[in-house]
C-alpha positions as CSV (number, residue, x, y, z in Angstrom):
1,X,-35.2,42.6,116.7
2,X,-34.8,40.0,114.4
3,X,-31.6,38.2,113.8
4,X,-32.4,37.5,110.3
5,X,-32.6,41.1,109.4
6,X,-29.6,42.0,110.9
7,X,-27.3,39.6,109.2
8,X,-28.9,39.2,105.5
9,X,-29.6,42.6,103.9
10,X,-30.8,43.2,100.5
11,X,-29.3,45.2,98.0
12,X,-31.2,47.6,96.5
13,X,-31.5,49.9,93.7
14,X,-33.4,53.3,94.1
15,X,-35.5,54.6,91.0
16,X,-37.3,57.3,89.9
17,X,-40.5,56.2,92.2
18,X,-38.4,55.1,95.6
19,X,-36.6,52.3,96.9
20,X,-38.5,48.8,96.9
21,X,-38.9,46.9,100.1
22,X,-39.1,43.6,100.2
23,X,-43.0,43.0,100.8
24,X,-42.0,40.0,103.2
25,X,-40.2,41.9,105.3
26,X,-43.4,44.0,105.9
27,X,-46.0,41.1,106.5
28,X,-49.5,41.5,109.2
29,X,-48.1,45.2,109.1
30,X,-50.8,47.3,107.6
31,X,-49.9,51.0,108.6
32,X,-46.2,52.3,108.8
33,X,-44.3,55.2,110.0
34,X,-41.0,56.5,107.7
35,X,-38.3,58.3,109.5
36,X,-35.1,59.6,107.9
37,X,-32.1,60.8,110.2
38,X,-29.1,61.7,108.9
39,X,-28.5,58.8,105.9
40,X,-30.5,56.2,108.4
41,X,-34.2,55.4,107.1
42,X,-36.4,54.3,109.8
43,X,-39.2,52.0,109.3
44,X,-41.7,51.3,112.5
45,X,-45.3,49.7,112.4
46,X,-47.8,51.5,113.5
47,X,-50.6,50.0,116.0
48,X,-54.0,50.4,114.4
49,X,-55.9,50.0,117.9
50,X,-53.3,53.3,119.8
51,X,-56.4,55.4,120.7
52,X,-54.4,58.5,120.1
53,X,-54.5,58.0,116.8
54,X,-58.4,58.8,117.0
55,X,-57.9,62.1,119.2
56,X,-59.9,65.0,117.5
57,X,-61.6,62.9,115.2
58,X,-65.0,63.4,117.2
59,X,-64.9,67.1,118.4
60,X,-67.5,68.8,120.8
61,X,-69.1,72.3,121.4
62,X,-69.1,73.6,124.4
63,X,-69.6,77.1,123.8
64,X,-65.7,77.8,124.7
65,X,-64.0,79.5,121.7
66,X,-60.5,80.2,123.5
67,X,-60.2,76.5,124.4
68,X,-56.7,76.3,122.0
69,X,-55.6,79.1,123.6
70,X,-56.5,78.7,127.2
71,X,-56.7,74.6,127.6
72,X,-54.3,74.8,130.7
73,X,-57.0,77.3,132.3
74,X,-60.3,75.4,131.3
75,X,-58.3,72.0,132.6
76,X,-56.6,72.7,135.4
77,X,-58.4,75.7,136.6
């Protein structure tokens, strides 16, 4: 984690569209995930390249319609 963060935070003001960032603390990140816990806010980059993130995107027929219900049975037998 860096060092910097931890000892220099920003004030800042929420508005009526959110609470602004600093855009430099968010540089070569192009996709983010939000979290909010309790009164903690979670920021946390999210890899372009995770191939889960392209799971169901290119679906198949196979003839099976129970497949949601029964995917244990059609995997493992």
């Amino acid at each position: 984690m860096d060092k910097q963060f931890l000892s220099s935070p920003v004030e800042s003001y929420i508005n009526e569209q959110g609470l602004l960032i600093p855009k430099d603390w968010l540089i070569g990140i192009e996709k983010k995930e939000i979290r909010k816990k309790d009164n903690v806010i979670t920021i946390i980059p999210v890899e372009k390249d995770d191939p889960i993130s392209e799971l169901g995107t290119k679906p198949v027929s196979c003839g099976i319609t129970d497949g949601s219900q029964e995917h244990d049975k059609y995997i493992y037998g």
